[in-house]
C-alpha positions as CSV (number, residue, x, y, z in Angstrom):
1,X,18.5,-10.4,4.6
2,X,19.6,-12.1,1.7
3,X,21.2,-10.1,-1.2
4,X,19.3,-7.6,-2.8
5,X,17.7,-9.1,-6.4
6,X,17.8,-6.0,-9.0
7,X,14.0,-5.8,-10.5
8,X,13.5,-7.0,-14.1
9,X,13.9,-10.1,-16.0
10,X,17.5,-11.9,-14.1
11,X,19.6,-14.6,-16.2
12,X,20.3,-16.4,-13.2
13,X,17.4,-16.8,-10.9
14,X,18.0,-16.9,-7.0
15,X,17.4,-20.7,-5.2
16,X,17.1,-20.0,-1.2
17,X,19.0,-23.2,0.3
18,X,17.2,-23.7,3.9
19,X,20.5,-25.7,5.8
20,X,23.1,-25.5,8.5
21,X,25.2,-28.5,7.2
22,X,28.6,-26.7,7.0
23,X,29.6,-29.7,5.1
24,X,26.4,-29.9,2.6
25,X,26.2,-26.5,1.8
26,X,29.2,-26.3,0.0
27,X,28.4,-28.7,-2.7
28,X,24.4,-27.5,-2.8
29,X,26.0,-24.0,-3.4
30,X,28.0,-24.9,-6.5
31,X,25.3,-27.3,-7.6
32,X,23.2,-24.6,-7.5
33,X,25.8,-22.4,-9.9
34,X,26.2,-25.3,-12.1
35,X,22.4,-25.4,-12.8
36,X,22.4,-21.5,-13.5
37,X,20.7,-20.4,-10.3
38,X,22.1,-17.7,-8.0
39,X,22.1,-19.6,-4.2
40,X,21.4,-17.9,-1.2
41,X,22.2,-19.7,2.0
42,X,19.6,-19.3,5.0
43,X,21.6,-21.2,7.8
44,X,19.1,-19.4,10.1
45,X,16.1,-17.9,10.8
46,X,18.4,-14.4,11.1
47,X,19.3,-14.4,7.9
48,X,16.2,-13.9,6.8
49,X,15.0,-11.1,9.5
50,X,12.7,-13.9,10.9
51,X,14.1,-15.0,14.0
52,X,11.7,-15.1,17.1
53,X,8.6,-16.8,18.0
54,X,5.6,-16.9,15.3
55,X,2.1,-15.3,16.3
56,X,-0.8,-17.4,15.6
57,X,-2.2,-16.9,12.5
58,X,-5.8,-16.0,12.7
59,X,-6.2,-17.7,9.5
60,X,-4.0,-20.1,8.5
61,X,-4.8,-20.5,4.9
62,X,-3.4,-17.4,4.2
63,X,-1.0,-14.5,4.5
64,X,0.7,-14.0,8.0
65,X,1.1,-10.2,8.7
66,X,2.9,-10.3,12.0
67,X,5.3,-12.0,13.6
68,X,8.3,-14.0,12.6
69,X,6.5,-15.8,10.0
70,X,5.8,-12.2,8.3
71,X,9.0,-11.2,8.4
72,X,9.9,-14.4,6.4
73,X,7.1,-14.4,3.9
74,X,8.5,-10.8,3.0
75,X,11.6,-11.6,2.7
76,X,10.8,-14.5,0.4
77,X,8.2,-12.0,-2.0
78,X,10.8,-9.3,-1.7
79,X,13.7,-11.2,-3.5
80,X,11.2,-14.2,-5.0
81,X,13.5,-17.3,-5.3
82,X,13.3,-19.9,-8.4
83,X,13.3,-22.8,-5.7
84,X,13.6,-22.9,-2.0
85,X,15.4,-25.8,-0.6
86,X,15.1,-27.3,2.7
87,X,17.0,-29.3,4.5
88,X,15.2,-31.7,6.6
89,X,17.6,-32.8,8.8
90,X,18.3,-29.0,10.1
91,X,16.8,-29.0,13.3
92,X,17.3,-24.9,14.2
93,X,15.7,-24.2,11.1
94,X,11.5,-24.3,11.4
95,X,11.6,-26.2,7.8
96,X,7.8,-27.5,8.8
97,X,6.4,-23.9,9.8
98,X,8.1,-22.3,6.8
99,X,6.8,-24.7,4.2
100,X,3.0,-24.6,5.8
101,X,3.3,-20.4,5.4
102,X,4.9,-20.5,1.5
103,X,2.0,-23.3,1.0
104,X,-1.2,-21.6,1.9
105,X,0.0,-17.9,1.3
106,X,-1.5,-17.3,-2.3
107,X,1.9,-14.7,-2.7
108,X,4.4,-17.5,-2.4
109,X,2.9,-20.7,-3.2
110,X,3.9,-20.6,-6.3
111,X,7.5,-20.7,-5.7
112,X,8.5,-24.6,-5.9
113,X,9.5,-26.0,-2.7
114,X,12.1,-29.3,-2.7
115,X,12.9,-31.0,0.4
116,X,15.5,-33.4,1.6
117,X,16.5,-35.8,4.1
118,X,18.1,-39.1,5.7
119,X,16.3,-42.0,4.1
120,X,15.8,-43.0,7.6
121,X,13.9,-40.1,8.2
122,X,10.4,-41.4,7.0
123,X,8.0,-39.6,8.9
124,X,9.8,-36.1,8.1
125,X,10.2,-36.7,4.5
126,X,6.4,-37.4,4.8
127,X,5.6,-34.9,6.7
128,X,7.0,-32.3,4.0
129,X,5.1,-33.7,1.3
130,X,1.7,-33.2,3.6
131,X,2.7,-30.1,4.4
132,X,2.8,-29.0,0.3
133,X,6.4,-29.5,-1.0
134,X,6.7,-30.1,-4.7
135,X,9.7,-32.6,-4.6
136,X,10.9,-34.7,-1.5
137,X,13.7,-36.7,-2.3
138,X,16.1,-38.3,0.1
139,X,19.7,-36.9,1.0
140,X,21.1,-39.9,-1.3
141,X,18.7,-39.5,-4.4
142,X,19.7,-35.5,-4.1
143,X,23.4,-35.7,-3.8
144,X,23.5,-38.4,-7.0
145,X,21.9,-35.6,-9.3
146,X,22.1,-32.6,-8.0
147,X,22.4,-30.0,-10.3
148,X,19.9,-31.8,-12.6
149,X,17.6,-32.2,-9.8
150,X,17.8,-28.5,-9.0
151,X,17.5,-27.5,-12.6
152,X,13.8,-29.3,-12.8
153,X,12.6,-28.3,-9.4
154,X,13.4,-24.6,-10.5
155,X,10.5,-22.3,-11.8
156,X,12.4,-20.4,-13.9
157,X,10.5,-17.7,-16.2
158,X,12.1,-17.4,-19.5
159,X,13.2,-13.5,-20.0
160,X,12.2,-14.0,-24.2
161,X,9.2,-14.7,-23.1
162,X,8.2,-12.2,-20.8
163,X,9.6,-9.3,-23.4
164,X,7.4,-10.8,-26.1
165,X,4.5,-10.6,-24.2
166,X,5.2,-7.1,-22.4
167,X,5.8,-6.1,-26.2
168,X,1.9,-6.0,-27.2
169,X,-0.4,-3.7,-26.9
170,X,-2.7,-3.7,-23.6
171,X,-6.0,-5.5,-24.1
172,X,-9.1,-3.0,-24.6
173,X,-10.5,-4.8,-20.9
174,X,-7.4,-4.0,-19.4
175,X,-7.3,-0.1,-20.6
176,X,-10.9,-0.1,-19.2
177,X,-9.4,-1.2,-16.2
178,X,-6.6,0.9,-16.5
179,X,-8.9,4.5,-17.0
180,X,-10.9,3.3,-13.7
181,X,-7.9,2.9,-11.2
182,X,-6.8,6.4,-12.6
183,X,-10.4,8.0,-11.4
184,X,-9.9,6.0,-8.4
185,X,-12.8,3.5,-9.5
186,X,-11.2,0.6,-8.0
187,X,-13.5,-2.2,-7.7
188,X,-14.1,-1.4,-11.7
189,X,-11.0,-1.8,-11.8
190,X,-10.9,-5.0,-10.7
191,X,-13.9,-5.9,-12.8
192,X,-12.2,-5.3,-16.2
193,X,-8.5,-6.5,-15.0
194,X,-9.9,-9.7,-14.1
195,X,-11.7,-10.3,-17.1
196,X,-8.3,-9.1,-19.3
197,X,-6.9,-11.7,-17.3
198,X,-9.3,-14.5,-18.0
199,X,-8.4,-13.8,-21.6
200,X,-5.0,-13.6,-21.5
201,X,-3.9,-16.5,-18.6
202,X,-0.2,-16.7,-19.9
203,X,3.1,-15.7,-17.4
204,X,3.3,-12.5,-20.0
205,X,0.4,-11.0,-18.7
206,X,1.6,-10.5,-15.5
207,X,1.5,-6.9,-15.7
208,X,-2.2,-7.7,-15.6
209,X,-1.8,-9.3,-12.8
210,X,0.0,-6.3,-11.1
211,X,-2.5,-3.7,-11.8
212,X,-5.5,-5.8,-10.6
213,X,-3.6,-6.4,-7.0
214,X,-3.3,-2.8,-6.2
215,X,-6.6,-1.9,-7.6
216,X,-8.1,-4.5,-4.9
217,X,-5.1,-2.9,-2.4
218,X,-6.5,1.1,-2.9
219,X,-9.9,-0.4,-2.8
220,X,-9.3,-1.9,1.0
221,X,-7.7,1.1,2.1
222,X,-10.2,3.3,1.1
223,X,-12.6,0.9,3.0
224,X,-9.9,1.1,6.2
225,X,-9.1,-2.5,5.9
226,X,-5.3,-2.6,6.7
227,X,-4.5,-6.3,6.1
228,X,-6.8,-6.6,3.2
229,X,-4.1,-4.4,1.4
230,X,-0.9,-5.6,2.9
231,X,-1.9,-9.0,1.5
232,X,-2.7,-7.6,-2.0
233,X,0.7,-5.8,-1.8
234,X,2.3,-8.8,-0.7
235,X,0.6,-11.4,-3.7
236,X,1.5,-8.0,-6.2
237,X,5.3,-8.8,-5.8
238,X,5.6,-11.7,-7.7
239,X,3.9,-11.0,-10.6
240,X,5.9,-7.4,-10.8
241,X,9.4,-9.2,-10.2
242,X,10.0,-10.8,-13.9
243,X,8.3,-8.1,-16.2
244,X,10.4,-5.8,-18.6
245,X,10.5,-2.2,-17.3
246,X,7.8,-1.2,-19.8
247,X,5.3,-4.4,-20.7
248,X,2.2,-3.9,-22.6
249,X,2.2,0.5,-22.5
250,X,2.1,0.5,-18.6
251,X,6.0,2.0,-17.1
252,X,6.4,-0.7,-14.8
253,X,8.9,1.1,-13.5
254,X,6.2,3.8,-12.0
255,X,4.2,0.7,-11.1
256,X,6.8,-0.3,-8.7
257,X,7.1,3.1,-7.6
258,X,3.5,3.2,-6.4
259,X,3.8,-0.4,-4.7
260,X,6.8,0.7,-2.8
261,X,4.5,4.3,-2.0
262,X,1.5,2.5,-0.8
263,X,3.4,0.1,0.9
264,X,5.4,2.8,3.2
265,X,1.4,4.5,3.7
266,X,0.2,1.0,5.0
267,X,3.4,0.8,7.0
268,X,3.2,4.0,8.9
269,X,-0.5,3.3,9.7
270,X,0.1,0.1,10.9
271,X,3.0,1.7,13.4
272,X,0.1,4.2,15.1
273,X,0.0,6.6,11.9
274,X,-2.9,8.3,10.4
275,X,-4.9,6.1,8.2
276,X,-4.9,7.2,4.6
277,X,-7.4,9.3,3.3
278,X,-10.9,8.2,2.2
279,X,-11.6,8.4,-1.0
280,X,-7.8,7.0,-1.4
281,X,-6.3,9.3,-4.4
282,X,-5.3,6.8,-7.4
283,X,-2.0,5.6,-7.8
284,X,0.7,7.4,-9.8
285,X,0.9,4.9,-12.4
286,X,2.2,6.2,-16.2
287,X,0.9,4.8,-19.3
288,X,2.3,4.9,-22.9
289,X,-1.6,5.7,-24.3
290,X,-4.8,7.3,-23.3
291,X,-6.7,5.5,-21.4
292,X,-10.3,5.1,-22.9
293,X,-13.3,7.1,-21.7
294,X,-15.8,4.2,-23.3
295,X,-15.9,0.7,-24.3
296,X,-15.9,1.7,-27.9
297,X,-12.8,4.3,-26.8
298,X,-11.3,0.8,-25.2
299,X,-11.4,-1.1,-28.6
């Protein structure tokens, strides 16, 4: 597994470089440094917990919940990189498979994906741009301008940003919301995150975001639908990642909590466990304000 990424805003985001060029990696590391990212190296599938053959995927225009592919998808929402890298002309590293699964998973495609290789390489470069990379560049074009490629490829969230947002108060939908995933009201919950959401689209209201994901996640449990959750759970992480320990009066820190407590429920029912109860008890989520009782209570 790759280092552990503390939670909360980071000055220096983490860039996942997907190579086993002992030569290469080297240089990609320090260009990395040099355009203020943290690198990680992943010179193979172990490192990330995801050796092994891959399961089909059922649906492949979403989350994959078992298998090796899984196990890589969590480890890139766990520690959500800036940028992933690949490496093209790494042949023990399943660059193709990996880029299809960040691509149509709605809890990583986000993360920018740039991809290299030999110029000679046509049909893989291509390849990597069907398959839904941001950037393909040849080996060449990358090593000219590295760290300035790597700097604009990079989806890096400014911290000023996120505090100034997390620093208002929480819209009146979103305390509607809010009041009905404490009662356990969860697909009211929903309703009134989403349309706090619609109102407010910006990175800042993440925490948003966050609360609407596990409302959707209690909601499928309650309703016995394991993998409905774990992918709520698993498109939750990256909104939670960046945001201040307290943003818009919710303790994100308590948030978390709750995540990592659900998660570890969905886990032990998945290994043969007892499935959680039905109606699911709300989450033990603090707020810095009461949360309405009425609309006009909301405003």
């Amino acid at each position: 597994m790759p280092e552990s990424i503390p939670d909360g805003p980071r000055p220096h985001a983490p860039v996942l470089l997907v190579s086993d060029d002992v030569f290469l990696l080297p240089r990609l590391e320090d260009a990395a440094r040099a355009a203020a990212l943290s690198p990680v190296v992943v010179d193979s599938p172990a490192a990330l917990g995801a050796e092994g053959d891959p399961l089909p995927r059922r649906t492949p225009i979403t989350e994959p919940l078992e298998g090796s592919d899984a196990a890589f998808l969590q480890a890139v929402v766990d520690d959500l990189p800036a940028l992933i890298v690949f490496d093209l002309a790494s042949s023990a590293l399943p660059w193709a498979r990996w880029i299809q699964v960040l691509k149509t998973s709605s809890a990583a495609r986000r993360i920018p994906v740039l991809a290299f290789g030999p110029h000679v390489e046509a049909a893989a470069l291509e390849q990597a741009r069907s398959l839904g990379a941001d950037r393909v560049v040849t080996r060449g074009q990358l090593q000219a301008r590295l760290p300035e490629i790597l700097r604009d490829a990079a989806r890096v969230v400014d911290p000023a940003v996120i505090r100034a947002g997390c620093g208002q108060p929480a819209a009146p939908q979103a305390r509607l919301g809010i009041a009905a995933l404490l009662s356990g009201r969860y697909f009211e919950a929903h309703e009134h995150l989403e349309r706090a959401i619609l109102d407010d689209p910006g990175v800042d209201s993440g925490v948003y975001r966050a609360l609407l994901h596990l409302a959707v996640a209690c909601l499928h449990v309650e309703r016995g639908n394991w993998p409905g959750a774990q992918k709520m759970l698993l498109r939750m992480r990256p909104w939670l990642a960046p945001l201040a320990p307290r943003c818009r009066g919710v303790n994100v820190t308590t948030l978390r909590a709750a995540l990592e407590t659900l998660q570890a429920q969905l886990d032990g029912w998945r290994g043969g466990g007892d499935p959680p109860p039905a109606p699911f008890p709300p989450p033990r989520v603090e707020f810095a304000f009461a949360p309405p009782t009425s609309v006009d209570d909301a405003g």
